[in-house]
C-alpha positions in Angstrom: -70.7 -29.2 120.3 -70.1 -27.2 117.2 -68.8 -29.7 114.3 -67.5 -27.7 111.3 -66.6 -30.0 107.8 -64.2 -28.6 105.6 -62.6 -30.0 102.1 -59.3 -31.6 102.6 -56.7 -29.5 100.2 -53.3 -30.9 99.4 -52.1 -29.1 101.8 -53.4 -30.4 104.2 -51.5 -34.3 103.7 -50.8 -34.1 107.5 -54.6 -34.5 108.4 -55.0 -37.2 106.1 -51.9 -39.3 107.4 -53.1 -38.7 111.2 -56.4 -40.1 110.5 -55.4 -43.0 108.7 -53.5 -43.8 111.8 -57.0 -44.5 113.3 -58.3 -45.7 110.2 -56.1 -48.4 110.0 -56.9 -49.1 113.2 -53.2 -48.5 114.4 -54.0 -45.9 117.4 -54.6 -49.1 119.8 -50.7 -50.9 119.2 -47.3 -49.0 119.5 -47.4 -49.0 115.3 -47.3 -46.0 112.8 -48.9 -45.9 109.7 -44.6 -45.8 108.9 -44.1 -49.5 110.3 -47.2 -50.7 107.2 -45.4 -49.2 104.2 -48.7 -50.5 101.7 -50.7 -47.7 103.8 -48.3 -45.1 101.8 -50.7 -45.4 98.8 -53.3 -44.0 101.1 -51.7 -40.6 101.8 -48.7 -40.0 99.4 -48.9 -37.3 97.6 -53.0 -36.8 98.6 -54.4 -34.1 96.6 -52.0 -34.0 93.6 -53.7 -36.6 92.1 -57.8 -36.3 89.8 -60.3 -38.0 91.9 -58.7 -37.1 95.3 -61.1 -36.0 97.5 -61.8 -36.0 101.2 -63.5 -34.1 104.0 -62.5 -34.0 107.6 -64.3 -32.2 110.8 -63.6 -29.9 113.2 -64.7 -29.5 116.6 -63.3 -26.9 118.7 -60.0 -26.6 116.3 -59.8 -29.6 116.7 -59.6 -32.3 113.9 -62.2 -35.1 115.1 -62.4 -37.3 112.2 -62.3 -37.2 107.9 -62.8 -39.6 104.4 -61.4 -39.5 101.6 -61.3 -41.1 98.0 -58.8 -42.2 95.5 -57.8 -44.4 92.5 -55.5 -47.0 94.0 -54.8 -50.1 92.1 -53.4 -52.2 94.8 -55.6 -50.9 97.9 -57.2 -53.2 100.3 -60.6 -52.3 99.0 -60.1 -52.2 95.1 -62.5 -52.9 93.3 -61.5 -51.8 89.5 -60.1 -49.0 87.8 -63.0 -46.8 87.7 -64.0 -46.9 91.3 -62.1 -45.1 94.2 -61.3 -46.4 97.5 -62.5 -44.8 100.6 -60.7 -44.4 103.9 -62.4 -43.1 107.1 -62.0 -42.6 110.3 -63.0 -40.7 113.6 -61.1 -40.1 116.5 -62.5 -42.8 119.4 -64.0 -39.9 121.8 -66.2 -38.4 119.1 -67.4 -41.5 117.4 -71.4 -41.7 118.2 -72.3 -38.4 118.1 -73.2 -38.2 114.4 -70.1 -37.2 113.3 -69.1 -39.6 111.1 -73.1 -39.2 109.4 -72.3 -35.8 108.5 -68.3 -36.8 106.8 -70.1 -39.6 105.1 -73.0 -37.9 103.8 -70.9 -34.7 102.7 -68.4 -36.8 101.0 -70.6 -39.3 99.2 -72.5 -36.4 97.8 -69.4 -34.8 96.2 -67.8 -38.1 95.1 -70.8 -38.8 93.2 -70.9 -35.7 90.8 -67.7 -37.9 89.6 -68.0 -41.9 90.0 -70.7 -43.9 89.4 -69.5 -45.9 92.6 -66.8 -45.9 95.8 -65.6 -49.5 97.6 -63.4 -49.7 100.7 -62.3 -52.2 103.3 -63.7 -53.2 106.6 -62.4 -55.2 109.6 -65.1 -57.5 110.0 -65.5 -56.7 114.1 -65.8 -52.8 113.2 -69.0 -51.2 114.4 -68.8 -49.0 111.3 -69.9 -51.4 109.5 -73.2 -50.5 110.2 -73.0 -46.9 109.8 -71.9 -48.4 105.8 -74.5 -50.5 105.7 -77.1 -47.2 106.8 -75.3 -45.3 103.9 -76.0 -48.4 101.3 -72.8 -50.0 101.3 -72.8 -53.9 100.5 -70.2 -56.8 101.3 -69.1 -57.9 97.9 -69.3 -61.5 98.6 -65.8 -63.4 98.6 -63.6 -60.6 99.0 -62.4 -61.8 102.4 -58.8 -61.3 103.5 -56.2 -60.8 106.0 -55.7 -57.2 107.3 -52.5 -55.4 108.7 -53.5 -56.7 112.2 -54.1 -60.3 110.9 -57.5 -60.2 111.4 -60.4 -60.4 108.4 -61.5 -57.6 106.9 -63.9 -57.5 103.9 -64.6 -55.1 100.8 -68.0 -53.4 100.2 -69.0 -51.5 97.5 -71.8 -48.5 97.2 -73.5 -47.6 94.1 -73.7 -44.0 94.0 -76.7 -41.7 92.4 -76.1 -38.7 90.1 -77.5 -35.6 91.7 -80.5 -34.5 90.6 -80.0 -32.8 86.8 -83.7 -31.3 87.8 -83.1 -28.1 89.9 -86.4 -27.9 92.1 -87.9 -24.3 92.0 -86.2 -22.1 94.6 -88.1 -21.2 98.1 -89.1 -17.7 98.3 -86.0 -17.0 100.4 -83.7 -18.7 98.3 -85.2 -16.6 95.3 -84.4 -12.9 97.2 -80.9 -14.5 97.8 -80.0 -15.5 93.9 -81.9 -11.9 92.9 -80.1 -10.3 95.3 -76.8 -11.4 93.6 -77.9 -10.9 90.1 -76.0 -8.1 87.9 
């Protein structure tokens, strides 16, 4: 299985409102991300705004999953104004297979040349939680509340480092390939 990641553009709103179908964990009931008009915040507009950012994967053509980040002051995991929200999701058939490891890791890694930190919300049954927790996430304690399904669903939070300012000394390979491109 080839899995390609790509940046979400703002053109590319449709992607980010089909996932958040599964984010939301809508795609088991008859529901649309339409019938929850809060979840609008999530995908109005995406890309138009500083700070959005997302990736999604493809596999086969075929979008398999994305995240993304923005400012949203009245998301389910909002934390303060200087911390975006994350929302993420992967289609049910492709979850397991490291997928979501290579969204996360991609993502996280461009959101923190940015913000010192990223939160989100989690239904409390949700196996991703883990996959969070692997990543460095932490329940903020407290934060508990009632989710579009009336279930509970928590915040965490993830404290994000600065990429290295210190540029290691290029392989030998690398080397041939910067000199190679060198005017």
């Amino acid at each position: 299985m080839n899995t390609e990641l790509y940046f979400l553009r703002s053109s590319e709103q449709f992607i980010v409102k089909d996932l958040l179908l599964y984010a939301a964990c809508l795609d088991t009931t008859t529901e649309t991300v339409e019938d929850h008009p809060y979840l609008e915040q999530y995908i109005r507009n995406y890309g138009n705004y500083n700070g959005d950012m997302g990736v999604y994967a493809l596999v086969d053509n075929t979008v398999v999953g994305g995240a993304w980040v923005r400012m949203l002051a009245n998301g389910f995991g909002h934390v303060d104004v200087h911390t975006p929200e994350l929302a993420f999701a992967v289609l049910p058939e492709y979850r397991n297979q490291g997928i979501g490891t290579k969204i996360l890791s991609q993502l996280l890694t461009e959101v923190s040349k940015l913000y010192s930190q990223v939160s989100l919300a989690v239904r409390e049954d949700n196996p991703a939680i883990k996959l969070y927790e692997r990543f460095g996430f932490e329940k903020i304690e407290g934060s508990e509340m009632e989710n579009v399904a009336g279930s509970l669903s928590f915040k965490m939070v993830k404290v994000l480092e600065k990429p290295s300012e210190k540029r290691e000394k290029p392989s030998l390979e690398e080397a041939r390939f910067i000199k190679s491109f060198s005017y």
